[in-house]
C-alpha positions as CSV (number, residue, x, y, z in Angstrom):
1,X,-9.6,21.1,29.1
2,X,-8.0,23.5,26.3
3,X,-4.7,22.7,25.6
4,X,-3.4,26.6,25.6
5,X,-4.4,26.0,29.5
6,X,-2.8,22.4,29.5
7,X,0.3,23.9,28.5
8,X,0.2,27.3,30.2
9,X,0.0,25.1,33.6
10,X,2.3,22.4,33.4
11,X,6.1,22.2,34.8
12,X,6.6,18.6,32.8
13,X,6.9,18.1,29.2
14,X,3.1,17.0,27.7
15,X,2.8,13.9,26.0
16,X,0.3,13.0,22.9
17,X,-0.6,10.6,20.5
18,X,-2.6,11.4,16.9
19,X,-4.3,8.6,15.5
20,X,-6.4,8.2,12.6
21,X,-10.3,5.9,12.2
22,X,-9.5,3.2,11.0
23,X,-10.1,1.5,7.1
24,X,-10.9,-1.9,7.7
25,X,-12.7,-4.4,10.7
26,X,-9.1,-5.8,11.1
27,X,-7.3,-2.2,11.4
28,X,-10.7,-1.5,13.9
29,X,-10.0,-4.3,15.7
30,X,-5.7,-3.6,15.9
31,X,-7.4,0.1,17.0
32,X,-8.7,-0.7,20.2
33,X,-6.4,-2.7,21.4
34,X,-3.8,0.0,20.8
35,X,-6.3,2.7,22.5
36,X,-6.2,0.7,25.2
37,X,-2.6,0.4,25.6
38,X,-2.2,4.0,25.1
39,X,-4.9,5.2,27.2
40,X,-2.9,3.2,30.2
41,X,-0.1,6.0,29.3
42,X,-2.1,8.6,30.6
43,X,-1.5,10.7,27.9
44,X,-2.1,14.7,28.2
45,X,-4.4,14.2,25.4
46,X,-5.0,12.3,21.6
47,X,-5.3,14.0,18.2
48,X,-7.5,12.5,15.4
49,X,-7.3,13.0,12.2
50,X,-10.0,14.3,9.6
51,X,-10.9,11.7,7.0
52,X,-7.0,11.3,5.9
53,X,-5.0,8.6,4.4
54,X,-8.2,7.1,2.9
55,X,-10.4,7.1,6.2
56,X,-14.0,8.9,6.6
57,X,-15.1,12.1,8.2
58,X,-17.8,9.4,9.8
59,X,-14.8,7.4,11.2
60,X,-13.4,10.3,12.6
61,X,-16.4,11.1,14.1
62,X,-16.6,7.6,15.9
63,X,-13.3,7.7,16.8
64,X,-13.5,11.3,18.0
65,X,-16.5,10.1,20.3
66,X,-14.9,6.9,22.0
67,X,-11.9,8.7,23.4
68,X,-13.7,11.8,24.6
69,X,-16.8,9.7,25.9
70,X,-15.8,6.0,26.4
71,X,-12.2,6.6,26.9
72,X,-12.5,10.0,28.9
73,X,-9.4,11.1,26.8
74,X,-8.6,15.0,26.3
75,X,-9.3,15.2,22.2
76,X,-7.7,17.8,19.5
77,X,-10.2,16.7,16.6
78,X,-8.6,17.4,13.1
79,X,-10.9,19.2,11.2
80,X,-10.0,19.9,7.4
81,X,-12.7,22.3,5.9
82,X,-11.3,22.3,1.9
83,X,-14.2,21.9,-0.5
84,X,-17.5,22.5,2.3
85,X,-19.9,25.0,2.7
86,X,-20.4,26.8,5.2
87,X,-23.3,24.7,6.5
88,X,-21.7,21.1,6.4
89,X,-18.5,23.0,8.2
90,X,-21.1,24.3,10.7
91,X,-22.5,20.4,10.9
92,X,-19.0,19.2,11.7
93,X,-18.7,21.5,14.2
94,X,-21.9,21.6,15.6
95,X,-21.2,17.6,16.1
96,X,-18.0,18.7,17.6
97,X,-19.5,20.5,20.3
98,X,-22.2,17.9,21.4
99,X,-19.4,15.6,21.9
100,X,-17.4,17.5,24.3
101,X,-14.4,18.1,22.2
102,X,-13.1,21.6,23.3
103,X,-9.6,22.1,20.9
104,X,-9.5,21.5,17.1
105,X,-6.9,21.6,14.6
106,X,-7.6,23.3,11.7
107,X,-6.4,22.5,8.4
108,X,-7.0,23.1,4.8
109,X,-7.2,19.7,3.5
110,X,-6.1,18.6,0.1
111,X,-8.3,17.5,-2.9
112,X,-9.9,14.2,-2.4
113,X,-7.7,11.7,-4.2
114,X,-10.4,9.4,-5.5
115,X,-12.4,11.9,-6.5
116,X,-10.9,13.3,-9.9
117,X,-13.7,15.8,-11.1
118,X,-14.1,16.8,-7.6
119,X,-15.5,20.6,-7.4
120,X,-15.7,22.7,-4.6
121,X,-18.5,23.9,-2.4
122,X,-19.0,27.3,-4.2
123,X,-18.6,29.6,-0.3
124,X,-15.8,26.7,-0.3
125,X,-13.3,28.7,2.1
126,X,-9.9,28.3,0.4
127,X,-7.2,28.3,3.5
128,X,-7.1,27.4,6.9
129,X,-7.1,31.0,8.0
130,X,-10.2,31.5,6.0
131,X,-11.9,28.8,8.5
132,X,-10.5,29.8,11.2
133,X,-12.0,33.1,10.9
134,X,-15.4,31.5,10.1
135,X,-15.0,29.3,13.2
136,X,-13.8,32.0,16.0
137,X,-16.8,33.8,15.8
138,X,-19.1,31.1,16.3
139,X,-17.9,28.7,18.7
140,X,-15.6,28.5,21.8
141,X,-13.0,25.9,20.6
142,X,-9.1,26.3,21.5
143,X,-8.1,26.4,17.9
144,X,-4.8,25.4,16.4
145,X,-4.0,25.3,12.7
146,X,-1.0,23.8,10.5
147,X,0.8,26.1,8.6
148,X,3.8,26.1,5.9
149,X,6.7,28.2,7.2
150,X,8.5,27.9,3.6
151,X,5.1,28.8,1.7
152,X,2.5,26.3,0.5
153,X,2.5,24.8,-3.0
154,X,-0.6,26.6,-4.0
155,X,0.6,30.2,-2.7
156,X,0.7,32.6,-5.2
157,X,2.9,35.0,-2.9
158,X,4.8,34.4,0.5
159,X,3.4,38.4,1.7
């Protein structure tokens, strides 16, 4: 289900959790037990974050899949575009899709950490708005995106 309808039709307050894949077998392990738990909540649905904190894209993936498939959990995937081309953003998606996931967040992303040579995609698009306009047109996702109200650090102008 979209979330816009989600919250459109409810009369109660919704309730949601964001996690993020996890970085080692012991955090995998800690994980599942905690999905578990939280699935028992009966939560209105469960964001998961995009390769942050130190995680993979593939672990989002895999964690993206067992709450929408295994878990029949409502998903808003996290998807951070900065520094792809247009086709691995497509791949992304595309993997989106066949998984079910109907909602995704949209964000910029920030420069990979470990990575300190780390160049762009040359048709990298720059801002979130830039993928969401890349994304509308091509697939039916609810799309959200996170935004700075006071103006991002790397914003030439607030206009």
């Amino acid at each position: 289900m979209k979330v816009t309808k989600l919250w459109s039709s409810r009369q109660k307050p919704t309730v949601s959790f964001e996690l993020f894949p996890p970085k080692s077998p012991k955090g995998a392990e800690k994980l599942e037990n905690t999905i578990d738990t939280l699935a028992g909540l009966k939560p209105d649905f469960v964001s998961v974050t995009f390769g942050a904190g130190g995680s993979t894209r593939e672990g989002s993936h895999q964690l993206v899949d067992k709450l929408k498939n295994e878990k029949m959990l409502e998903v808003v995937a996290y998807f951070a575009g900065y520094g792809l081309g247009p086709e691995d953003i497509s791949a992304v998606l595309d993997d989106y899709q066949a998984l079910g996931v109907e909602n995704v967040l949209v964000v910029r992303g920030d420069l990979p950490r470990e990575q300190e040579n780390f160049k762009p995609h040359p048709q990298s698009l720059p801002h979130a708005s830039d993928l969401i306009a890349f994304i509308r047109p091509r697939y039916s996702f609810c799309l959200a995106a996170a935004g700075y109200p006071e103006g991002h650090i790397d914003c030439q102008s607030k206009d």
